[in-house]
N, C-alpha and C positions, 0 to 999 in steps of 0.2 A: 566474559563472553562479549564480544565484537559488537555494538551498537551500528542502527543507522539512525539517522532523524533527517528527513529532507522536509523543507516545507517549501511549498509552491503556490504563489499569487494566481488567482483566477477571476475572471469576472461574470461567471455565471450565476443562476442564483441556489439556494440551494438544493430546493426541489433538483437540480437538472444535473449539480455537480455530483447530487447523490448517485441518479441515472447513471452516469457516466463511472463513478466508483461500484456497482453493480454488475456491469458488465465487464468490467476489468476482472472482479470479487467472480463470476462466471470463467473467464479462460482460467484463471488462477485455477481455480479447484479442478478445469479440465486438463489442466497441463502438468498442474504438482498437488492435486488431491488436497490441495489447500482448503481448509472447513473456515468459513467464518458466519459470523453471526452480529444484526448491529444490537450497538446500544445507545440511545439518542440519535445523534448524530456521526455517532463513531464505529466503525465496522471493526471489531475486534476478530483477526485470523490467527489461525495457527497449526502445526503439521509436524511431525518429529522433526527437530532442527532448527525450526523456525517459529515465533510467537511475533507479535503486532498487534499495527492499528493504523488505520488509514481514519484521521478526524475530518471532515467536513464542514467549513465554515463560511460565512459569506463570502468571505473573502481569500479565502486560500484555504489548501490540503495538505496536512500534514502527514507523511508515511515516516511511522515509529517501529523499527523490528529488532529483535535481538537473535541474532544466531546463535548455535548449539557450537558446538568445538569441530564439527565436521564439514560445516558451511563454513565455518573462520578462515580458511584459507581463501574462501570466494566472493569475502566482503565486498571488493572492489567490483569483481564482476556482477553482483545483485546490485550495489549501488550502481553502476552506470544504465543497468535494463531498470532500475524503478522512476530514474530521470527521465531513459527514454522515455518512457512511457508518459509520465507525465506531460512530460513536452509535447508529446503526442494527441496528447488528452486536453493540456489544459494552457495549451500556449496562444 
């Protein structure tokens, strides 16, 4: 199954980078029913197709997902919306 791992530099703290993974973790589930739940620091999602983890750390964010055989053809297009977003978020 198709891997992504992006990690991205941030200089918030992590009180605030969590906020900002929250409200992503909110359209997510209004947009693709996406259920997550955290643990420590790390929001573990997941949805037929799709399992993850966005981790949380001082200093950067880690988005870990693995696709199902149905998403694999759209690897590329989830990875370039999880950077947008990132970049978005945490540039």
């Amino acid at each position: 199954m198709p891997k992504i791992d992006i990690r991205r530099p941030h200089q918030l703290s992590i009180a605030e980078a969590r906020s900002v993974v929250e409200q992503v973790a909110a359209r997510m589930y209004e947009k693709f029913g996406m259920e997550g739940r955290w643990q420590d620091d790390t929001l573990l999602f997941s949805r037929p197709g799709v399992t993850g983890s966005i981790a949380v750390a001082g200093d950067a964010i880690q988005v870990k997902a693995e696709l199902g055989l149905m998403l694999a053809p759209l690897k590329g297009m989830v990875e370039q919306e999880i950077r947008r977003k990132l970049d978005e978020h945490f540039s």
